[in-house]
C-alpha positions as CSV (number, residue, x, y, z in Angstrom):
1,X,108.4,117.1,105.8
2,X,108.0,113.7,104.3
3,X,104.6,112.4,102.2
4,X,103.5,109.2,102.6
5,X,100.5,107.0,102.3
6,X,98.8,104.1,103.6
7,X,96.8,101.4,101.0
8,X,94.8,98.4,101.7
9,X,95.8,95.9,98.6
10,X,92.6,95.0,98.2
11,X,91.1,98.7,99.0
12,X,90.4,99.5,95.1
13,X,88.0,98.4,93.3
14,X,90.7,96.2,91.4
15,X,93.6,94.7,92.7
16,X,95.5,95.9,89.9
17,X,93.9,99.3,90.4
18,X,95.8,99.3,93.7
19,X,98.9,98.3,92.5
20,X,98.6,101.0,89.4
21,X,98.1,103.6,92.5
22,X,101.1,103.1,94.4
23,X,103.2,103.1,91.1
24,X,102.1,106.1,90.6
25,X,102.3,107.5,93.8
26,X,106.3,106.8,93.2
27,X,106.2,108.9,90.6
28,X,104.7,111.9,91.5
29,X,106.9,112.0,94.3
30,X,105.8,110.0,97.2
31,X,108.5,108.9,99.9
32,X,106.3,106.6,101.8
33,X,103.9,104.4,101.2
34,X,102.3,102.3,104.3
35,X,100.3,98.9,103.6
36,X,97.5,98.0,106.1
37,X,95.8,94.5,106.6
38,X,93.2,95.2,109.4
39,X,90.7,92.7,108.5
40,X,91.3,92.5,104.7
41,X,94.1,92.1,102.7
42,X,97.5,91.0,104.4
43,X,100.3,93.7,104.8
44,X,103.2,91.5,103.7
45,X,102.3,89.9,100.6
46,X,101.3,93.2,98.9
47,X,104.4,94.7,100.1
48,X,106.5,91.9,98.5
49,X,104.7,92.6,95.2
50,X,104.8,96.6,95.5
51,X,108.6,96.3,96.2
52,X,109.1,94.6,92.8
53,X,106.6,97.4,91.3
54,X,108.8,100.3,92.6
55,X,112.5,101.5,92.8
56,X,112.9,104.4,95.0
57,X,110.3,105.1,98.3
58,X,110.2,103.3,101.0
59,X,107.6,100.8,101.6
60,X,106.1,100.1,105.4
61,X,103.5,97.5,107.2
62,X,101.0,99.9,108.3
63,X,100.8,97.7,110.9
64,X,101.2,94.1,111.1
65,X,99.2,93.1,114.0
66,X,101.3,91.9,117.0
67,X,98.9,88.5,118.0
68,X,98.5,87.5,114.8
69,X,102.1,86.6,114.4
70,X,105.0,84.8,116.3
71,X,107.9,87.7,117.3
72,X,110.1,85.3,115.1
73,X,107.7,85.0,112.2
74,X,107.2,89.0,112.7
75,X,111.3,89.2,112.3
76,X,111.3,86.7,109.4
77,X,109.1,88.4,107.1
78,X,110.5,91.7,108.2
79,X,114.0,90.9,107.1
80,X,112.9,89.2,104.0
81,X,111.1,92.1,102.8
82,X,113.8,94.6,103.9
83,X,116.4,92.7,101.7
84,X,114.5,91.9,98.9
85,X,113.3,95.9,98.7
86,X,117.2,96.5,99.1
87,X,116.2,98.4,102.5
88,X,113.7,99.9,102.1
89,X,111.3,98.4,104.1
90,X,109.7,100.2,107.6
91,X,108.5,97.3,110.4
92,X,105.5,99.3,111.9
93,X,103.5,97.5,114.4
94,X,100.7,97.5,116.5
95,X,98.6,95.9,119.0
96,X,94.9,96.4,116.6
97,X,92.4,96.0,119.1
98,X,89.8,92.8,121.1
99,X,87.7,93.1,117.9
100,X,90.0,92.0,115.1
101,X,92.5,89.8,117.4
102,X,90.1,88.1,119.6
103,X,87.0,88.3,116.8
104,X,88.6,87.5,113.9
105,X,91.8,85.9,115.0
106,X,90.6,83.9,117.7
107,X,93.8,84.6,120.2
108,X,93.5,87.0,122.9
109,X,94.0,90.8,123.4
110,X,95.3,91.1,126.8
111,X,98.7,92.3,127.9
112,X,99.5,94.2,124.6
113,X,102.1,96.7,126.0
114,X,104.1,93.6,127.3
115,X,103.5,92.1,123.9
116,X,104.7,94.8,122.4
117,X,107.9,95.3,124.0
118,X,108.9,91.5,124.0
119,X,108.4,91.6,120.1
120,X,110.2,94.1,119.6
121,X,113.1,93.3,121.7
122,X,112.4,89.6,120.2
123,X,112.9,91.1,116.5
124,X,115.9,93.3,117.3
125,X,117.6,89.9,118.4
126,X,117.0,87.8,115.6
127,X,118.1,91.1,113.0
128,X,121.3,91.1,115.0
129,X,121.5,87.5,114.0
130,X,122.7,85.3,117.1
131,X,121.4,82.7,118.3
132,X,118.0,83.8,119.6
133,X,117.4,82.5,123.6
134,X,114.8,85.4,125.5
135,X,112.9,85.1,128.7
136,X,110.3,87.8,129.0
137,X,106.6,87.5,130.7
138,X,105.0,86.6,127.2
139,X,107.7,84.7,125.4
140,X,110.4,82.4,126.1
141,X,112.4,80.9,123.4
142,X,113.1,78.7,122.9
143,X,110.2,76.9,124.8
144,X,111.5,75.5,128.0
145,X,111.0,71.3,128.9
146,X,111.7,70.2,125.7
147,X,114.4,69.2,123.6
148,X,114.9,72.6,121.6
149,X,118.2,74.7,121.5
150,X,118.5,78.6,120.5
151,X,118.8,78.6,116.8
152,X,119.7,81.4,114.4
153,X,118.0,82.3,111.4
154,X,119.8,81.1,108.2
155,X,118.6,84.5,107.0
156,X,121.0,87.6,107.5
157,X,119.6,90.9,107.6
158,X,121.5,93.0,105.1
159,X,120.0,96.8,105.9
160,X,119.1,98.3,109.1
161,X,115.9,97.4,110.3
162,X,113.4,101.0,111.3
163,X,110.5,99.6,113.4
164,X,107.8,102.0,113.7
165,X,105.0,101.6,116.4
166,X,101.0,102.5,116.2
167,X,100.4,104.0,119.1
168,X,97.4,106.0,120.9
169,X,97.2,105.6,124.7
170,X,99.4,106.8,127.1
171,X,100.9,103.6,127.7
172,X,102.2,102.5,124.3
173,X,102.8,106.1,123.4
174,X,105.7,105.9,126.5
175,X,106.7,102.9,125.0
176,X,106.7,104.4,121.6
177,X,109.1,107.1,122.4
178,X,111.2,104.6,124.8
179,X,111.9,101.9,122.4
180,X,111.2,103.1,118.7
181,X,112.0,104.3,115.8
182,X,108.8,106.1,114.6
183,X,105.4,106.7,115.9
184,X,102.3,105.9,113.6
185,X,99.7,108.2,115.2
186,X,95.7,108.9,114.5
187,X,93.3,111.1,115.3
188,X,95.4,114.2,115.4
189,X,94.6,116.9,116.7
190,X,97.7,119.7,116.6
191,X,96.0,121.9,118.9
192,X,95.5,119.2,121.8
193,X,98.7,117.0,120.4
194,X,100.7,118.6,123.1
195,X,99.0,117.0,126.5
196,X,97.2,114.4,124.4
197,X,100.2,113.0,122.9
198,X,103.5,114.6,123.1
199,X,103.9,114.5,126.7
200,X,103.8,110.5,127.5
201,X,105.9,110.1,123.6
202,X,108.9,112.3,125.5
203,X,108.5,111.0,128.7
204,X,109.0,107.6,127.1
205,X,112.1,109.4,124.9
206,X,113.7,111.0,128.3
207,X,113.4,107.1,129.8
208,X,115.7,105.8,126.8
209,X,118.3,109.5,126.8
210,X,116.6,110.1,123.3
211,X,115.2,113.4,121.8
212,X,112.5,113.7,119.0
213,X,115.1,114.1,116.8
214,X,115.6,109.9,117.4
215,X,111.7,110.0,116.5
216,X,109.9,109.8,112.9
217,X,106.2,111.0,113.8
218,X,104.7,110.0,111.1
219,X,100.7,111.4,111.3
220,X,97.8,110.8,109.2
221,X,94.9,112.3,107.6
222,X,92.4,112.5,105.0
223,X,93.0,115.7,102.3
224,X,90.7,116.7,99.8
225,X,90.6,120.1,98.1
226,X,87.9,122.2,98.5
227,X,87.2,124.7,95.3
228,X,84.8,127.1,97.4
229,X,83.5,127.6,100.9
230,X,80.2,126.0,99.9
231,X,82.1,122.6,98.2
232,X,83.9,122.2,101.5
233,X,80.9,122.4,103.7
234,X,79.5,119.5,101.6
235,X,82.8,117.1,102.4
236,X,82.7,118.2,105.5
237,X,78.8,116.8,106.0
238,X,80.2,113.9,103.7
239,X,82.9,113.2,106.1
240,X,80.8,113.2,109.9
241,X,79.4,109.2,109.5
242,X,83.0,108.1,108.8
243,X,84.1,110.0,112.0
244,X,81.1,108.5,114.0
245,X,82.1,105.3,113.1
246,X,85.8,106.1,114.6
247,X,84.1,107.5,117.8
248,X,81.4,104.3,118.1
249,X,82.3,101.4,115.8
250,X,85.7,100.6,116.0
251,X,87.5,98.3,118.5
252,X,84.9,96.7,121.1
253,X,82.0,98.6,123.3
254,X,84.3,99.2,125.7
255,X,87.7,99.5,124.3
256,X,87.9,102.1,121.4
257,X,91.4,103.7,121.3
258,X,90.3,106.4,118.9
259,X,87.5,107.2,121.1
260,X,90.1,107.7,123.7
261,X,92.2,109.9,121.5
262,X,89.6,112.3,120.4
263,X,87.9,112.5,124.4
264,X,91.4,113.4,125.3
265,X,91.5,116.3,122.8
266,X,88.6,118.1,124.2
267,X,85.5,116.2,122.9
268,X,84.8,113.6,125.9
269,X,81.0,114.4,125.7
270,X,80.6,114.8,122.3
271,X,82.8,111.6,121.8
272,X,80.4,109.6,124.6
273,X,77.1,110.5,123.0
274,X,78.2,109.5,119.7
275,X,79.5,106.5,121.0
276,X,76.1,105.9,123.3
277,X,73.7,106.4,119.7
278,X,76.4,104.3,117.3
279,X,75.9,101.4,119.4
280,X,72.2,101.5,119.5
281,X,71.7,101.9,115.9
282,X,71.3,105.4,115.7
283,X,74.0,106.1,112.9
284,X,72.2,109.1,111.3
285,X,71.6,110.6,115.3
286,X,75.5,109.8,115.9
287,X,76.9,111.5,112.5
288,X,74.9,114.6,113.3
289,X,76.4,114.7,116.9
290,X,80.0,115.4,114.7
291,X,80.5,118.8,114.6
292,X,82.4,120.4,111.5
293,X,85.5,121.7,114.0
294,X,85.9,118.0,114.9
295,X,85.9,116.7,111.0
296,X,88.4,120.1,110.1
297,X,90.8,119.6,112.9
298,X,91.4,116.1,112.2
299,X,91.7,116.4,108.5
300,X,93.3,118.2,106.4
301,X,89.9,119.3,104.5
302,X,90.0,122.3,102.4
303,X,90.4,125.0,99.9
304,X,94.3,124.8,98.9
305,X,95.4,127.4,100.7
306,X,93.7,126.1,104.2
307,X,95.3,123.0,103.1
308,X,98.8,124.4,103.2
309,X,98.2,126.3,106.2
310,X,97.0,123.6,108.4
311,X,100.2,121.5,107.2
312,X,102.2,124.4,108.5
313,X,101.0,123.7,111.7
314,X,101.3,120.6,111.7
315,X,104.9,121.1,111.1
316,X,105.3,123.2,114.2
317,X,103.5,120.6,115.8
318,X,106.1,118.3,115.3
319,X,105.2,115.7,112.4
320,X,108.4,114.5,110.5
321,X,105.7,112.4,108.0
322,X,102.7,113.6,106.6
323,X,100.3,110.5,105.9
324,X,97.7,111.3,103.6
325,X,94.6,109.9,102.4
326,X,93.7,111.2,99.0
327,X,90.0,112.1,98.4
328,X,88.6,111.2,94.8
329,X,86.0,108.6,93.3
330,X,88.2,107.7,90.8
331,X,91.8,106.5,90.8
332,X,92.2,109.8,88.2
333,X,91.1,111.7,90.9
334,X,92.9,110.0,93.8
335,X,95.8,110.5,92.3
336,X,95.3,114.2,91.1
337,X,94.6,115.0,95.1
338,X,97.7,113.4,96.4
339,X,99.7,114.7,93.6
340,X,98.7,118.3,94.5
341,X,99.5,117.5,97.9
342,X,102.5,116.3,97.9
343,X,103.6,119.5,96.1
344,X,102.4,121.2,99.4
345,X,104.1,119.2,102.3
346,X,107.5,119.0,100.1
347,X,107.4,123.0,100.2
348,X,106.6,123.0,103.8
């Protein structure tokens, strides 16, 4: 299996302190590292500078968020950073959710798996590098009743292009396995990955004549080494208000894709009741709704050992990419945990 990452460039508690991370991530061994931008940093202007930092992994928008962005613009800034990496750039994508585009961004959520599609068809057409004219039920380019003619970009993409898509519902999982090139998935759960999502991402693969062997499934989690039973029970309390806020905080009060995920994994009630107290205020009352299975299956918490044996099954499970989220109050420490880990999904 592959290790990766995912950083926000302004995550640290120094921007430099950041940068000094993924540097050294290269070195111990990393083959991925995955930038986000949610609702902080942008993706594309710390990968630009992280390319020029490193030499050998490959570097990925862990995701640039499809309404934020023109398909075009999306392309551009795709291709740029591919050839200026000298390919090694990973376009992953996603739709966010109503919170961040229609909250922060201003532009609305709806229709995301037709968005999604378009763009990506949209990008594949400008990397190809004709003269771009599309007429889908989102975009037409160019726009019709004006003057404008299809146009090419004076750019030329010099490396293949790998788009990756985030993807948690059914929907966009088909869509996933239909039309990409990787899957960026959460809140996984081995044991329930089957039903929950295996079966729409190779229903979508049968659609296109693809296997999983066309598919990266790039999964990710949190690890932190436990040195006894009783040090992991205390990250595993440590870790139950994070997961609450997953289960009641994130995307809108009635669209929460992670929420989704996890009820479909065999924790609907739980999931609902932590959901119900988040969003009344009761954080403490939803954090001690988590129980420790959920925090241990969705993590890979543990002593070493654990640690390698849960990444074993994830293995059979079928993940291609292990994304990990070091534990660690210090960038020492951060580093020392992904390090260590590393060592364990390279020997998998």
């Amino acid at each position: 299996m592959r290790a990766a990452t995912t950083v926000e460039a302004s995550g640290g508690e120094h921007w430099s302190e950041q940068a000094e991370f993924v540097t050294e991530a290269e070195r111990l061994g990393l083959d991925v590292c995955w930038v986000a931008e949610a609702w902080g940093s942008d993706a594309p202007s710390a990968l630009g500078y992280y390319a020029a930092r490193t030499d050998r992994m490959l570097l990925g928008s862990g995701i640039m968020q499809l309404a934020t962005r023109t398909p075009v613009a999306v392309a551009q800034t795709a291709i740029t950073l591919s050839n200026l990496s000298g390919g090694r750039f990973l376009l992953g994508l996603g739709a966010s959710g109503p919170q961040v585009i229609e909250g922060l961004h201003g532009v609305p959520f709806a229709r995301p798996l037709a968005r999604m599609r378009e763009t990506v068809e949209i990008v594949r057409q400008v990397v190809a590098g004709g003269k771009l004219a599309y007429t889908g039920q989102e975009f037409t380019i160019p726009l019709p009743g004006g003057e404008a003619v299809p146009m090419r970009l004076s750019l030329r993409a010099e490396h293949p292009l790998p788009i990756h898509l985030a993807a948690l519902s059914p929907a966009m999982l088909r869509l996933t396995g239909e039309i990409a090139d990787g899957w960026l998935g959460a809140s996984f759960v081995p044991e329930g990955a089957a039903d929950a999502y295996f079966a729409p991402l190779d229903e979508g693969l049968a659609r296109a004549g693809r296997t999983r062997a066309d598919l990266d499934v790039c999964q990710g989690a949190e690890v932190a080494f436990a040195p006894d039973e009783d040090a992991l029970a205390a990250m595993v309390a440590g870790r139950k208000k994070e997961l609450a806020f997953s289960l009641g905080g994130m995307g809108s009060a009635s669209t929460n894709f992670y929420h989704r995920a996890y009820s479909r994994q065999g924790w609907a009630e739980v999931a609902a009741e932590v959901r119900t107290r988040w969003q009344a205020g009761d954080r403490d009352g939803a954090a001690g709704l988590v129980t420790d299975d959920m925090v241990l299956a969705t993590t890979l918490i543990g002593t070493e050992p654990m640690v390698r044996a849960r990444l074993g099954v994830w293995r059979d499970a079928g993940v291609d990419t292990v994304r990990l989220y070091p534990a660690g109050r210090t960038l020492e420490e951060r580093l020392a945990t992904l390090g260590r880990a590393i060592e364990l999904v390279h020997a998998i």
